[in-house]
C-alpha positions as CSV (number, residue, x, y, z in Angstrom):
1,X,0.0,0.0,0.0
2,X,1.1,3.2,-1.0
3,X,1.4,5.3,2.2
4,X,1.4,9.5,2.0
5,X,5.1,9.4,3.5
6,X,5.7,7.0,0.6
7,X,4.4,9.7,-2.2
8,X,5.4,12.2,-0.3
9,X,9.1,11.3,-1.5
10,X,8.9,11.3,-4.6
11,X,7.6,14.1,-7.3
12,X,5.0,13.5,-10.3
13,X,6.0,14.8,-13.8
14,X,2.6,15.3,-16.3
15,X,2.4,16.7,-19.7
16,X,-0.7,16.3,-21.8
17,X,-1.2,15.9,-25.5
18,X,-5.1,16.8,-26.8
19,X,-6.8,15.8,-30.0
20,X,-9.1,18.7,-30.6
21,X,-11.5,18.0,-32.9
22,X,-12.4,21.4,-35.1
23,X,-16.2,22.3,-35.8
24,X,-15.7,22.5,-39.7
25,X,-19.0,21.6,-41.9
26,X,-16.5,19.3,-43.9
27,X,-13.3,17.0,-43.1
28,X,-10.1,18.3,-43.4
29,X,-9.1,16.9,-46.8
30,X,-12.0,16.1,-48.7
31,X,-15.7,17.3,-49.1
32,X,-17.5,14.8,-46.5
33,X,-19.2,15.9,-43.8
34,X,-17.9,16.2,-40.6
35,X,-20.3,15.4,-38.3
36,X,-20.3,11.9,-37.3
37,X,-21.6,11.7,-33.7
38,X,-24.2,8.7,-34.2
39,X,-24.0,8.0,-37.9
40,X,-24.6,4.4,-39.0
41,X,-20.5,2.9,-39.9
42,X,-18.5,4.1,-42.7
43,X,-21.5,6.8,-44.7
44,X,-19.7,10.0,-43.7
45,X,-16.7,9.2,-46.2
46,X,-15.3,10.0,-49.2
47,X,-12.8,8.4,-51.9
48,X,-10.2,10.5,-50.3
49,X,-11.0,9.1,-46.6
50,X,-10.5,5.4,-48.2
51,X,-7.1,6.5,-49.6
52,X,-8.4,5.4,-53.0
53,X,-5.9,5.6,-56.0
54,X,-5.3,8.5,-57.7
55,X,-7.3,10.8,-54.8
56,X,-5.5,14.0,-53.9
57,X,-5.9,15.9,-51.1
58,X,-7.7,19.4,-50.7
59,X,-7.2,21.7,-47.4
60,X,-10.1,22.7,-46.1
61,X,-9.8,26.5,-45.3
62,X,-11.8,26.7,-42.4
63,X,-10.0,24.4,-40.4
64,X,-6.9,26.6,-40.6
65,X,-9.1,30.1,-39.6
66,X,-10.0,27.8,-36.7
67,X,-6.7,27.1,-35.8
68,X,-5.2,30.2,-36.1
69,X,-8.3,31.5,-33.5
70,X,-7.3,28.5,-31.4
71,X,-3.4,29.5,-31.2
72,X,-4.5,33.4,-30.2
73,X,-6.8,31.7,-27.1
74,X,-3.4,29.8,-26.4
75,X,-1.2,33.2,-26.3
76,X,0.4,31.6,-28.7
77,X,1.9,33.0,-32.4
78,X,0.7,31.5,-35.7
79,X,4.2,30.5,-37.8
80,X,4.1,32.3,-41.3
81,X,5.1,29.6,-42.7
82,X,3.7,26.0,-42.0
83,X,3.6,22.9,-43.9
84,X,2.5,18.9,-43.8
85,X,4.0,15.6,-43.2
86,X,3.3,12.6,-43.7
87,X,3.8,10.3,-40.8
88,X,4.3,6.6,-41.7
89,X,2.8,3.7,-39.6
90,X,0.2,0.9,-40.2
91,X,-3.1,0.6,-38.4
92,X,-6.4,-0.9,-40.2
93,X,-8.1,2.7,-39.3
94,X,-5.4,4.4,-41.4
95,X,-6.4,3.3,-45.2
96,X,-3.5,5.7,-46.8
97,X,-0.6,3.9,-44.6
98,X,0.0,7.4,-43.2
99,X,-1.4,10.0,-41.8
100,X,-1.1,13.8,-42.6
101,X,0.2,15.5,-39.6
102,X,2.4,18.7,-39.1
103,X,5.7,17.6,-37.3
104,X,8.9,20.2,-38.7
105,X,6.7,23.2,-38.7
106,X,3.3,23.2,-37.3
107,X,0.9,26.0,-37.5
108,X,0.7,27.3,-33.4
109,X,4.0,28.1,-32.1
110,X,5.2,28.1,-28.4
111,X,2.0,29.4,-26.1
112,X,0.8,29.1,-22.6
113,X,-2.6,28.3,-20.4
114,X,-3.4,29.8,-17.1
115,X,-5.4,27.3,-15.5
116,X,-7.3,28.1,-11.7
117,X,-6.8,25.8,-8.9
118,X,-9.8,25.3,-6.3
119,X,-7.8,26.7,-3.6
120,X,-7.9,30.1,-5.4
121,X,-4.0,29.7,-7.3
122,X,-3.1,29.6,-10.7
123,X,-0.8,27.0,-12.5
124,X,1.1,28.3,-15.4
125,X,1.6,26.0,-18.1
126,X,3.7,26.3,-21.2
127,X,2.7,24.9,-24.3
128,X,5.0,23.0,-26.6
129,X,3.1,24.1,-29.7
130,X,-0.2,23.1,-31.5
131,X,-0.1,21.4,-35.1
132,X,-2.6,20.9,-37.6
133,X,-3.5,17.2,-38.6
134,X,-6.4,14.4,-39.8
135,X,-8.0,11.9,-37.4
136,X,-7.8,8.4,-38.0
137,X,-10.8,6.1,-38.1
138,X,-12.2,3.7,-35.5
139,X,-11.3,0.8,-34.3
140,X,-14.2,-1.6,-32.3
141,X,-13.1,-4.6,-31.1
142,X,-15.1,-7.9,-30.2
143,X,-14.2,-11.6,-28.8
144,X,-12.7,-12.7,-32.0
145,X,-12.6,-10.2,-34.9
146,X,-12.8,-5.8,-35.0
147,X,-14.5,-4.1,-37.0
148,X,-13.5,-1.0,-39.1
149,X,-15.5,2.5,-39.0
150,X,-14.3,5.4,-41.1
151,X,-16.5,7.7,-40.5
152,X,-13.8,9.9,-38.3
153,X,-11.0,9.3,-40.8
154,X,-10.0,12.9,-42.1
155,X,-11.3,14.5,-39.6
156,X,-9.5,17.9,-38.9
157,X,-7.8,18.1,-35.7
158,X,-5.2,20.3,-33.5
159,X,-3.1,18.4,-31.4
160,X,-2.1,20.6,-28.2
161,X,1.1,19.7,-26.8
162,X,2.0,20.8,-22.9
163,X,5.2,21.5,-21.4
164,X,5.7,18.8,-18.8
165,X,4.6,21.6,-15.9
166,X,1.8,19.9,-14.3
167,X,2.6,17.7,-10.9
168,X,-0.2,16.6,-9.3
169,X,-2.9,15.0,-10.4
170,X,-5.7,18.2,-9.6
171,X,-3.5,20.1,-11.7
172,X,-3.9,18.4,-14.7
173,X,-7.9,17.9,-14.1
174,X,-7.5,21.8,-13.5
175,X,-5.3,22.2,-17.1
176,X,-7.9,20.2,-19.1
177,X,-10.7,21.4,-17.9
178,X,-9.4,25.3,-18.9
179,X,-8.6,24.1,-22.0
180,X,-11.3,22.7,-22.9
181,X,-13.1,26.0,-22.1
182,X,-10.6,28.2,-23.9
183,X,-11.4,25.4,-27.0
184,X,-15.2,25.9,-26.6
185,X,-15.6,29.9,-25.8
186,X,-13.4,30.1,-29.3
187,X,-16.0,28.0,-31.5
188,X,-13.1,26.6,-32.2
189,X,-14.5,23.0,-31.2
190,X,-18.2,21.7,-30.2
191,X,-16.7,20.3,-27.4
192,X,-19.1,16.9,-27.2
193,X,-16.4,14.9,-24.6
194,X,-19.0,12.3,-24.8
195,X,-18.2,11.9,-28.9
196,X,-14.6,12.9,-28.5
197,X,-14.8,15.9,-29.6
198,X,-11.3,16.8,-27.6
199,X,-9.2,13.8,-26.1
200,X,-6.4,13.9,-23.7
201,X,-3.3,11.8,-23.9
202,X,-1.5,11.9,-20.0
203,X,2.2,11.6,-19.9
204,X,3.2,10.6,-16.0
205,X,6.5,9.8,-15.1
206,X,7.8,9.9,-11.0
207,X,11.0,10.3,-9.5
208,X,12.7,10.8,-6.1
209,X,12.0,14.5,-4.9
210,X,15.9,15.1,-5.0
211,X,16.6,14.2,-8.0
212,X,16.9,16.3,-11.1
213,X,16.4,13.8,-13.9
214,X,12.6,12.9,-15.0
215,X,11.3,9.1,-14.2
216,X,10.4,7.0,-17.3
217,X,6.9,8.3,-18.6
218,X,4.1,6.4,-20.2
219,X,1.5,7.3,-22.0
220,X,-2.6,7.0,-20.9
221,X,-4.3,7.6,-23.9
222,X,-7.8,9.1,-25.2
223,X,-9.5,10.2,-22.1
224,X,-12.5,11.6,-22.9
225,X,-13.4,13.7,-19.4
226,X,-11.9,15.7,-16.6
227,X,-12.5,13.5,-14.4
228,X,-10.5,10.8,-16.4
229,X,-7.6,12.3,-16.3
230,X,-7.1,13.0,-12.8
231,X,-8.1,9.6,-11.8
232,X,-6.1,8.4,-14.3
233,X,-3.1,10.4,-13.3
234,X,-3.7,9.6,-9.9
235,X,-3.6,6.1,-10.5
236,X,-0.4,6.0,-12.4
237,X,1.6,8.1,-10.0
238,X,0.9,5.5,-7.3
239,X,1.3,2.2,-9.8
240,X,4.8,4.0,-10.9
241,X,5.7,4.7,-7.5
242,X,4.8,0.9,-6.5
243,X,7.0,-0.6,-8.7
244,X,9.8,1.4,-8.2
245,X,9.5,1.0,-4.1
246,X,9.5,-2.8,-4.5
247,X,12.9,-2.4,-7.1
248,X,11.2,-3.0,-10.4
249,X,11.5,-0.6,-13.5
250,X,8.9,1.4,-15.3
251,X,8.5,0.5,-19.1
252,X,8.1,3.0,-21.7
253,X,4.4,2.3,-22.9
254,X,1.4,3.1,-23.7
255,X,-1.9,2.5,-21.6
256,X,-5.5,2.6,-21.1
257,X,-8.0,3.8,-18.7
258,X,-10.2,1.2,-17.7
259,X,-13.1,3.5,-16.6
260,X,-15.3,0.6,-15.2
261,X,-12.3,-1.0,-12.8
262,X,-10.6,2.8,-12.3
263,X,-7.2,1.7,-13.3
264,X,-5.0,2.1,-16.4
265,X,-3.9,-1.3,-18.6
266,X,-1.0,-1.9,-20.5
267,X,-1.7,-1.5,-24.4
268,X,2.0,-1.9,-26.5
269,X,5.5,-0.7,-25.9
270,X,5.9,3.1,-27.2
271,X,7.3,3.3,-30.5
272,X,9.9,6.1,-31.5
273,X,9.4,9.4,-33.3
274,X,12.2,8.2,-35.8
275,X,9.5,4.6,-36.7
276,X,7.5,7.0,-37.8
277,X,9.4,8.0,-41.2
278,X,8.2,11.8,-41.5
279,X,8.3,13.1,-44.9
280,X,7.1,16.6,-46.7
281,X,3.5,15.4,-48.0
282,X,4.1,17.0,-51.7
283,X,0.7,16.9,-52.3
284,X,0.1,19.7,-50.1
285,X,1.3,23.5,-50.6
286,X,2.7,25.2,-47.8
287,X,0.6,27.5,-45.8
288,X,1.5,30.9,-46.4
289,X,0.1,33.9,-44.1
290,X,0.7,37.4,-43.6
291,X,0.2,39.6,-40.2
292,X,-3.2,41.3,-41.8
293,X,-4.4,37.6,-42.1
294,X,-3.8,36.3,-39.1
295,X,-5.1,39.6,-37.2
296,X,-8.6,39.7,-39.4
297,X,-9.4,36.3,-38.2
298,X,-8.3,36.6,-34.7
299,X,-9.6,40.1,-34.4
300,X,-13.4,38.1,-33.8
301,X,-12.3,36.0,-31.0
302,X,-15.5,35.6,-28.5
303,X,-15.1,36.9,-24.9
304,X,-12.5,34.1,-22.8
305,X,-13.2,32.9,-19.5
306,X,-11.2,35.2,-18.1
307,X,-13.0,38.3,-19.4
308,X,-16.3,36.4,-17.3
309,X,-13.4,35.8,-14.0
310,X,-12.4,39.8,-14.5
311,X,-16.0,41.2,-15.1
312,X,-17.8,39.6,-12.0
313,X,-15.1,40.3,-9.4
314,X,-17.2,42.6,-8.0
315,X,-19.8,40.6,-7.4
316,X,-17.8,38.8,-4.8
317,X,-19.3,34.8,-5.8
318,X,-17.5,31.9,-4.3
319,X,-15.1,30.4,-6.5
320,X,-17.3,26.9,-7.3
321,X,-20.3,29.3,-8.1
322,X,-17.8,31.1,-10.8
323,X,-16.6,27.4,-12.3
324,X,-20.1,25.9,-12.5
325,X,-20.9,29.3,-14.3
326,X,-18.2,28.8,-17.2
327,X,-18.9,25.1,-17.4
328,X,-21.1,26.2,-20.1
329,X,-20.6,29.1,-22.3
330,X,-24.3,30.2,-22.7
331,X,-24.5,30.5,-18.4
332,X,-21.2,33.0,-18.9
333,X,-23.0,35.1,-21.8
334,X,-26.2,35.2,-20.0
335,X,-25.0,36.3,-16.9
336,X,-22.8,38.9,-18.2
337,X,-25.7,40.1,-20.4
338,X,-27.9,40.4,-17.6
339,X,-25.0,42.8,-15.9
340,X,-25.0,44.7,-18.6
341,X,-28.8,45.2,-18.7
342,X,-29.8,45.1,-15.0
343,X,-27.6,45.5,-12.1
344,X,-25.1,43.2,-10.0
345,X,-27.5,41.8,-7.7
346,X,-29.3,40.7,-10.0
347,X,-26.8,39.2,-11.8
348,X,-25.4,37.5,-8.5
349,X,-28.9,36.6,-7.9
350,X,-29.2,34.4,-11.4
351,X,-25.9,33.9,-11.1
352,X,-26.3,31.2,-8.1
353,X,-29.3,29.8,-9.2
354,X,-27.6,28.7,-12.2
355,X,-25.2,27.7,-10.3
356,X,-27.4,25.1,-8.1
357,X,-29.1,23.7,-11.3
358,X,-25.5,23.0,-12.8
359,X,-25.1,21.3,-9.3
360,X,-28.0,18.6,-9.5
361,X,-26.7,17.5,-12.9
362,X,-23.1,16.2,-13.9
363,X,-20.7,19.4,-13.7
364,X,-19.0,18.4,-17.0
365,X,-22.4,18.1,-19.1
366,X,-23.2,21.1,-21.3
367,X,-26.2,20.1,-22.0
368,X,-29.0,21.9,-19.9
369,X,-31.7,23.2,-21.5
370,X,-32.3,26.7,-21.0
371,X,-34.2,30.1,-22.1
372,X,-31.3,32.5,-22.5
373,X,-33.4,35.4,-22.4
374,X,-32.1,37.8,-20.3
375,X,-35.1,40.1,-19.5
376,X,-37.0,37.0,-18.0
377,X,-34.7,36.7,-15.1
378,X,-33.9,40.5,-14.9
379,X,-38.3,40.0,-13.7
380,X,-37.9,37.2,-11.7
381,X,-34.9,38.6,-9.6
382,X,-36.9,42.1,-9.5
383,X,-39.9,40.2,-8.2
384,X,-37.5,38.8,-5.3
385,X,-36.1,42.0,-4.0
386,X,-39.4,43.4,-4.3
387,X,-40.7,40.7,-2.3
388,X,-43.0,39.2,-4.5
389,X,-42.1,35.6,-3.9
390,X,-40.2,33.8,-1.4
391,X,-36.6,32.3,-2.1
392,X,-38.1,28.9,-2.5
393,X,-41.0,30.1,-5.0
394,X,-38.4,31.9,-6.9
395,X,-36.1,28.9,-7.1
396,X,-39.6,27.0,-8.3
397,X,-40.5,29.7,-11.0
398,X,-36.3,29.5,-12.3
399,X,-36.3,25.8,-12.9
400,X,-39.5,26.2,-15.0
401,X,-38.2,30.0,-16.4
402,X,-35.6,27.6,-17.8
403,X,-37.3,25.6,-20.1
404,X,-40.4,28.0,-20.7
405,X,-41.3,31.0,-23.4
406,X,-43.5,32.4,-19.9
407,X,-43.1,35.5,-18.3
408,X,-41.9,34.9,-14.6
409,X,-45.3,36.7,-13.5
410,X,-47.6,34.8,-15.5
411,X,-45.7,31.7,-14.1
412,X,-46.2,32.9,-10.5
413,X,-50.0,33.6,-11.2
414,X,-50.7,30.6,-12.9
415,X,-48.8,28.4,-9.5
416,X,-50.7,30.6,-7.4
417,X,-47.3,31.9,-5.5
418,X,-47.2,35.4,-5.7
419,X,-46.3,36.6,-2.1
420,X,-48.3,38.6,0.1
421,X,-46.8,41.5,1.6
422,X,-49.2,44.0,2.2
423,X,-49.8,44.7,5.8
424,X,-53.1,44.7,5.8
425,X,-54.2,41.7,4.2
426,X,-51.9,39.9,6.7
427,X,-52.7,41.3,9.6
428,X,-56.2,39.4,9.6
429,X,-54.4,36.4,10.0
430,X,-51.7,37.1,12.2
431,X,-54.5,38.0,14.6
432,X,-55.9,34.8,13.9
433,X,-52.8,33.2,15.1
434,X,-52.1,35.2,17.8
435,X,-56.2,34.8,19.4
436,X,-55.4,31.0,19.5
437,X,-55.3,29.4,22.9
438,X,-52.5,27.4,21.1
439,X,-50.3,30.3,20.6
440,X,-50.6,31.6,24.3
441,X,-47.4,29.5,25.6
442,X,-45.6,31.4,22.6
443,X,-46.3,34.7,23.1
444,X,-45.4,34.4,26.8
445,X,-42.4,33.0,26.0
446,X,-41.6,35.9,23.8
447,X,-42.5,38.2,26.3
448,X,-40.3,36.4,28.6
449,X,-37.4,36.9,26.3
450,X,-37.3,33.8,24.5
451,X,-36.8,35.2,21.1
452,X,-37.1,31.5,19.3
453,X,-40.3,31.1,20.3
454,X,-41.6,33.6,17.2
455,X,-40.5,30.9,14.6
456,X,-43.9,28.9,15.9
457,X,-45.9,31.9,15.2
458,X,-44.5,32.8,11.6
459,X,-45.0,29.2,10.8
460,X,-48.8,29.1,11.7
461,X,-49.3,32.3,10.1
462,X,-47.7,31.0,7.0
463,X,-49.4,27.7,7.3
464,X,-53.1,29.6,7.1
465,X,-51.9,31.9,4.4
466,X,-50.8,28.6,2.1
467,X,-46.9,29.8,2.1
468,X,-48.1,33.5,0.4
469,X,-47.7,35.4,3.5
470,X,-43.9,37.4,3.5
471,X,-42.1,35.9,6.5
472,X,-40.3,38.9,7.5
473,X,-43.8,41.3,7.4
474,X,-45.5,38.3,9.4
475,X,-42.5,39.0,12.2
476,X,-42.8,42.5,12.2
477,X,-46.6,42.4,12.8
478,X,-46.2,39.4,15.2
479,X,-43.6,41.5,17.4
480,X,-45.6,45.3,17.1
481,X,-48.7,43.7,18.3
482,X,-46.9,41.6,21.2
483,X,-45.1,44.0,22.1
484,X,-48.5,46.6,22.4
């Protein structure tokens, strides 16, 4: 058993490679469609994804405006120059024998991400550089035979490359997660984890703490959630650490996360870079690009997450509120908008009742159906500080505001929840209450300076009123008229 004076003698090395699928209508090299997520086997092809004879490849332009948008959210500089390779190896997926990458001068030059740790910090990590480059197809595998799907084959990709800078396994769950939202706020990518649309490859090594040479590394590859890949990580730190604490050596290789039994499983020994036989694909031009270019493309770059971080400092929200919030770029936007149109509380307001439906469902699904009008919950949140409807009404009237074309009025109308706070009206039954022989003990104790004693009170009041009555007029009534 690995012990936490064990691991605490020895320091993790992470870097992370990730396959970032870009949203273009068409692949990268020939005119099928992109879009694969649940397409029957081998219909979103072309000749050119078969590797047919005689089929050349075309660029598709789109994919490189996407990537050079991608490189500027990675504070990163697009090369001039860049060109593609051909990178030599056999798999059944692969129908050309090779597949066109960008290894001698990709597209996205040396960068960096500024990913947010819960406890508030920020890890800087570098990045390598990002090139441009075509998917393979898909593999599935059964008892005694595989079957081939090529559907994803030509499918334009960027492959980001870390620095090794990460070192625990939070901070590459916290690395990931940023940039998959630097990814997604850029339209670069659609950002459906569930369909792959970005996969991380984790590179762990370990070594003693004093040392200043890096363990041997292995390779998880194509985790498909945050979650994944600190788990992941997590498990190979202690599986490295094991082996070398009992006097074995750690083999170069690659692995897989078995998601089911939370552990990682050997696949095959890593090959080289050299096995790989790069060559200049000649089929393919060089991209050329000039600083007027690359600045008219990046010049439309949507709002980052941290323009959302920066712009609701001073609403002074808990750090987890802020994170659910830019789990999903739509929350980010609305909230902002409703800054923009309304006021800060009521932007807080909205702010963490998104947050608590982001709560009750997975935290990485973007997928929550929601009315992104922003005048709707402008109303609502005017409706609570006017007290029109209780905290737990208002919550009530969000969840359906989210899903509904409804005003947040004609909502509260049609649940029969608007919240009484004239004075008047409640007075009747606060009398009520307070002429009950039930409530005598109650008021006496009030009198005799038992202050809890009122919650009984409110509660019967509210009870007779169905839940319409305003809590904190019902107290105020309740004490002026013990107190008389």
């Amino acid at each position: 058993m690995i012990t936490e004076d064990i691991l605490s003698k020895y320091k993790a090395t992470i870097g992370i490679e990730c396959h970032v699928q870009l949203s273009t209508q068409t692949k990268l090299f020939s005119g099928a469609d992109n879009d694969a997520r649940d397409a029957e086997p081998n219909i979103k092809t072309s000749p050119i994804d078969f590797g047919l004879p005689g089929m050349l490849p075309v660029l598709n332009k789109n994919a490189i405006r996407l990537a050079i948008l991608a490189a500027k959210a990675l504070n990163a500089p697009v090369a001039k120059v860049s060109r593609f390779d051909r990178k030599h190896y056999f798999y059944p997926d692969l129908p050309k024998g090779y597949q066109i990458s960008q290894m001698y001068e990709p597209l996205i030059q040396a960068g960096y991400v500024d990913a947010p740790l819960k406890d508030g910090s920020v890890i800087h990590i570098r990045i390598n550089h990002a090139h441009v480059e075509e998917d393979a197809g898909k593999l599935t595998h059964f008892s005694s035979y595989s079957l081939i799907d090529l559907n994803r084959a030509g499918t334009p990709l960027i492959e980001i490359v870390s620095e090794p800078d990460m070192h625990s396994p939070e901070e590459a769950r916290a690395y990931a997660t940023e940039l998959y939202r630097l990814m997604v706020y850029s339209n670069v990518t659609l950002g459906d984890l569930y369909h792959g649309n970005m996969r991380f490859d984790v590179n762990v090594s370990v070594a003693p703490v004093q040392s200043d040479k890096l363990g041997q590394r292995t390779e998880i590859k194509n985790l498909n959630s945050f979650r994944s890949v600190e788990k992941a990580a997590d498990y190979e730190i202690k599986r490295q650490i094991d082996i070398i604490t009992r006097g074995g050596n750690i083999d170069q290789e690659t692995r897989g996360w078995d998601e089911a039994k939370q552990k990682t499983t050997s696949q095959r020994s890593k090959e080289n870079a050299q096995d790989y036989r790069y060559m200049p694909d000649a089929d393919i031009p060089p991209i050329v690009l000039t600083d007027e270019i690359i600045d008219d493309i990046q010049k439309d770059l949507p709002n980052l997450p941290q323009y959302y971080r920066n712009k609701w400092a001073d609403l002074n929200m808990d750090g987890s509120v802020i994170e659910k919030l830019l789990s999903n770029q739509s929350y980010a936007v609305l909230v902002s908008n409703i800054q923009d149109k309304a006021n800060n509380d009521a932007a807080k307001r909205v702010a963490y009742w998104l947050s608590s439906a982001v709560e009750q469902n997975d935290e990485e699904s973007t997928s929550i159906a929601i009315n992104f009008s922003p005048d709707n919950y402008i109303e609502l949140s005017e409706m609570v500080a006017n007290n029109e409807l209780s905290s737990t009404a208002a919550k009530e009237i969000f969840n359906e505001l989210m899903t509904s074309d409804k005003s947040p009025r004609a909502i509260a109308t049609e649940k029969n929840i608007l919240q009484i706070s004239d004075e008047s009206a409640i007075e009747s039954v606060v009398d009520s209450v307070l002429n009950s022989p039930a409530s005598s003990q109650s008021i006496e104790d009030i009198k005799n300076g038992k202050d809890k004693a009122i919650g009984y009170l409110v509660g019967q009041v509210m009870k007779q009123s169905k839940g319409k009555a305003n809590p904190s007029v019902v107290q105020k009534i309740i004490r002026n008229k013990i107190s008389m």
